[in-house]
C-alpha positions as CSV (number, residue, x, y, z in Angstrom):
1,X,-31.8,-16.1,-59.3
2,X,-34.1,-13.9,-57.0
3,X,-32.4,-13.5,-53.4
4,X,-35.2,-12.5,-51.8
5,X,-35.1,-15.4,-49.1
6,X,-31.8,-16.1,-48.0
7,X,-30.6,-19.1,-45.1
8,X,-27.7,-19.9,-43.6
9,X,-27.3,-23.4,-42.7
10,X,-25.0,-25.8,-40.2
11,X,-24.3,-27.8,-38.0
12,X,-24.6,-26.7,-34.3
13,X,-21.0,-24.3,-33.5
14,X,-20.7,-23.9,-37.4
15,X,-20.9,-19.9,-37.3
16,X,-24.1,-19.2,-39.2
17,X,-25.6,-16.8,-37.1
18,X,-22.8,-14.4,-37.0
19,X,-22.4,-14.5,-41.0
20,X,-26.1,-14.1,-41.0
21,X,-26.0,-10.7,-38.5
22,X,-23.0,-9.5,-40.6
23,X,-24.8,-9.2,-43.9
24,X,-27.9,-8.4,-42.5
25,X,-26.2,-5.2,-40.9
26,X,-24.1,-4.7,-44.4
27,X,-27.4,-4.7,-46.4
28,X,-29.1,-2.4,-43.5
29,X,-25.5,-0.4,-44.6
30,X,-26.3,0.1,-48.3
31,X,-30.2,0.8,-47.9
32,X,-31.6,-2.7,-49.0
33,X,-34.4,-3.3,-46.1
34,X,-33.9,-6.7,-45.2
35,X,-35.5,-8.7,-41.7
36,X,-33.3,-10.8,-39.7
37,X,-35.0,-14.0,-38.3
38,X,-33.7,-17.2,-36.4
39,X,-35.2,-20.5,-36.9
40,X,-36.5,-22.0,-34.0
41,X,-38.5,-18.4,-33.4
42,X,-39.0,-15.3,-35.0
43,X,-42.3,-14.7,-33.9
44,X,-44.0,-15.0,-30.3
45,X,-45.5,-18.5,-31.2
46,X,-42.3,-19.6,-32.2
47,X,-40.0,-18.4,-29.5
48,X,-42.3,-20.3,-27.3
49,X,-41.8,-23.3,-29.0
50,X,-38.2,-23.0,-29.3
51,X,-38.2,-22.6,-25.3
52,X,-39.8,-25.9,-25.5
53,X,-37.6,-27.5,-28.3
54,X,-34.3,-26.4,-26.7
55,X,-34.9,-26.8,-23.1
56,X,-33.1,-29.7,-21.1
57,X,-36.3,-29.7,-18.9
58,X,-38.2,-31.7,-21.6
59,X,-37.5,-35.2,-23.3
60,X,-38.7,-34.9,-27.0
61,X,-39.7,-37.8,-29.0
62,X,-38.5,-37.9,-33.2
63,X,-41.2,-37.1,-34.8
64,X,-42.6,-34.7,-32.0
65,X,-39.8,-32.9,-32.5
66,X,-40.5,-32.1,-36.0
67,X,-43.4,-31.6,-36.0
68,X,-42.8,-28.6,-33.2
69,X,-40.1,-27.3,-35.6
70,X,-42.2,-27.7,-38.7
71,X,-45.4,-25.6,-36.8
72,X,-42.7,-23.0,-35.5
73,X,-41.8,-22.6,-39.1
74,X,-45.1,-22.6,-40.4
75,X,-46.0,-19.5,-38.0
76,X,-43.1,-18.1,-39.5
77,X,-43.2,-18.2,-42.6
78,X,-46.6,-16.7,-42.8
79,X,-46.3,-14.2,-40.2
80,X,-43.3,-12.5,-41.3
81,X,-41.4,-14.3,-44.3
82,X,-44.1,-14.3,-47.0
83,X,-45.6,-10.5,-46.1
84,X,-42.3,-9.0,-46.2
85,X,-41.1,-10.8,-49.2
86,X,-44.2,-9.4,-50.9
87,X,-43.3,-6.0,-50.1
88,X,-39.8,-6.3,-51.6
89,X,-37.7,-6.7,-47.9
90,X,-35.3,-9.3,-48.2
91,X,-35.0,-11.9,-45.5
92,X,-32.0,-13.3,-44.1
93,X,-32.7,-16.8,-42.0
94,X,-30.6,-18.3,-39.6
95,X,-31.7,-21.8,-40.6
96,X,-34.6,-23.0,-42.8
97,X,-36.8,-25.6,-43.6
98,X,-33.8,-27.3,-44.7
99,X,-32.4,-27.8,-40.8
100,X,-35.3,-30.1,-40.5
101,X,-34.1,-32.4,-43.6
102,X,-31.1,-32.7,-42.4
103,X,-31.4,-32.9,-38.5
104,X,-34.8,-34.8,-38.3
105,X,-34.9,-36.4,-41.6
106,X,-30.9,-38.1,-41.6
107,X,-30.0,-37.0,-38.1
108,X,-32.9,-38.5,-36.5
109,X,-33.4,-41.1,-39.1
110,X,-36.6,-40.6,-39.8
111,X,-36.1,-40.1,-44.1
112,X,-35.2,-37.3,-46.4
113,X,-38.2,-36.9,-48.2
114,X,-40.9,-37.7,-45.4
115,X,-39.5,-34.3,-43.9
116,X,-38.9,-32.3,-46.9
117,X,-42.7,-33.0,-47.9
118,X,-44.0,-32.4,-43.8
119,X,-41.8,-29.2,-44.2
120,X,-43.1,-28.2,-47.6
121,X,-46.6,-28.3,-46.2
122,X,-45.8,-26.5,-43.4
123,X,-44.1,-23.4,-45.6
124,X,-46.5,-23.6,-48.1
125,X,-43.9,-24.6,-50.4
126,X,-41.6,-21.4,-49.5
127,X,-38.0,-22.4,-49.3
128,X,-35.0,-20.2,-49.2
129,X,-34.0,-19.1,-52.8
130,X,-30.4,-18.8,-51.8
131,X,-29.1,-21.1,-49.1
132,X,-25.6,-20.6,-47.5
133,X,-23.8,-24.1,-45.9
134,X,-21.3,-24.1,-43.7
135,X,-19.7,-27.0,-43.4
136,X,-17.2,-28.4,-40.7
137,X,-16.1,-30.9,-38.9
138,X,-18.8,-31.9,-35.9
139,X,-15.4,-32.0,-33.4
140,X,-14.6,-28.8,-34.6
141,X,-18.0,-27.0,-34.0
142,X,-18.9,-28.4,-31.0
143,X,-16.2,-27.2,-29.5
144,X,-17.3,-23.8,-30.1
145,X,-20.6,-24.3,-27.8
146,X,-20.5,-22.0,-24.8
147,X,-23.5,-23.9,-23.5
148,X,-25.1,-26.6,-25.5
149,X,-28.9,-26.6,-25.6
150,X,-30.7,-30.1,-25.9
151,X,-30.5,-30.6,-29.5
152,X,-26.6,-29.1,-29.6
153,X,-25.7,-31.5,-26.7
154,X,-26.3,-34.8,-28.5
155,X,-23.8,-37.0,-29.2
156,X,-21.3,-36.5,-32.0
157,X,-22.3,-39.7,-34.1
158,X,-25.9,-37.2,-34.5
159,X,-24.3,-34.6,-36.1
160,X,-21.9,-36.6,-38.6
161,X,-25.0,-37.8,-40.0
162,X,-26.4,-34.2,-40.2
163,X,-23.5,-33.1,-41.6
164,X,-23.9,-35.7,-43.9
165,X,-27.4,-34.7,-44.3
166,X,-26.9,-30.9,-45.0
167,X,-24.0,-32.0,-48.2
168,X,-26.6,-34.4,-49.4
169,X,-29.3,-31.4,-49.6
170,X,-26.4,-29.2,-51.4
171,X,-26.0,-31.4,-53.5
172,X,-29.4,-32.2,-54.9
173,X,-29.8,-28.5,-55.1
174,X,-26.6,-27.7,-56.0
175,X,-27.8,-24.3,-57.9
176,X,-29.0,-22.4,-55.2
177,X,-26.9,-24.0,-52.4
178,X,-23.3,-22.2,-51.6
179,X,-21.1,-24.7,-49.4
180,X,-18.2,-22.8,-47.2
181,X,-15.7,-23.9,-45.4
182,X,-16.8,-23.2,-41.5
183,X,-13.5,-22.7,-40.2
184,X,-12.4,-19.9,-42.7
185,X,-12.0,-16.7,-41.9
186,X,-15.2,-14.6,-41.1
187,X,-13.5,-12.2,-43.6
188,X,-12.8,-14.8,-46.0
189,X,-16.4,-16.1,-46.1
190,X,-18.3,-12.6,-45.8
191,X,-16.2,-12.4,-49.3
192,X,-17.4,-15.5,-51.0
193,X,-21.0,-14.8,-50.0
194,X,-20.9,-10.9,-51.1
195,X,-20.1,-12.5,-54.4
196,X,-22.1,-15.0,-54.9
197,X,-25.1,-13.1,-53.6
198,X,-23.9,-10.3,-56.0
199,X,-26.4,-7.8,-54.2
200,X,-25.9,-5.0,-56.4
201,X,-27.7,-6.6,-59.2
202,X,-30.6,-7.6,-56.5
203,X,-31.3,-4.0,-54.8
């Protein structure tokens, strides 16, 4: 499968952004251009809207806040996920279209497919070809929060039903999704995603 469009995926605390650095800089290593984004943001319009969507200042309906991460995304994808992947650069996500299925779909309760098809709209039907999950126990990743933002702050009943959420989404797409274990070792994981990715047949 093409691996041109890669996310990592999570609860809040699940360690996805520093897997996500790590083989961006490994690729950057062995000479495969690749473009690190983060999801709220990644481009002007959507770091302002992330300001927004993150802030404690602001009280954000449901389906307000979806809609702000599916117009983030949207500004995204076309600014910088669909021209780079046309000139052969690789892109490595920190989150995805998918965070909204699982976060405002079954977190928020507002249904799976009602988001999936708002978000497919929004991305011009561009989702991740490879999706990493890490999964772990909401207690666990919390934990790991230095300072919670306004969605990571939410109570711990939200993000057993994301969790939830996220292994229903593997599941259903179980051929492109590759579920870790978010308190193994950085090591350990870097390992199992070098070899699923299997990059050497990709470059």
């Amino acid at each position: 499968m093409d691996s041109s469009y890669i996310a990592f995926e999570g609860i809040d605390g699940c360690g996805k952004s520093t897997l996500a650095e790590k083989i961006s800089s490994q690729l950057n290593q062995s000479g495969i251009n690749n473009v690190l984004v983060r999801e709220p943001g990644g481009t002007k319009v959507g770091e302002g809207i992330r300001n927004l969507l993150l802030s404690h200042e602001y009280v954000v309906s449901e389906f307000t806040e979806a809609l702000l991460f599916a117009a983030q995304r949207s500004q995204l994808i076309n600014e910088v996920v669909q021209p780079n992947i046309e000139k052969n650069i690789k892109i490595i996500s920190d989150r995805s279209a998918y965070s909204s299925v699982a976060y405002q779909g079954v977190g928020r309760g507002l249904g799976y497919e009602k988001i999936y098809q708002l978000n497919d709209i929004a991305i011009n039907s561009i989702w991740p070809q490879k999706v990493i999950l890490l999964d772990i126990d909401p207690n666990v990743a919390l934990k790991r929060q230095a300072i919670a933002d306004r969605i990571g702050s939410d109570k711990i009943e939200f993000f057993e039903k994301v969790r939830d959420g996220y292994l229903e989404i593997a599941k259903k797409n179980s051929s492109n999704f590759l579920v870790l274990d978010g308190e193994s070792s950085i090591e350990h994981n870097l390992t199992e995603i070098n070899n699923w990715l299997n990059f050497d047949d990709t470059k």
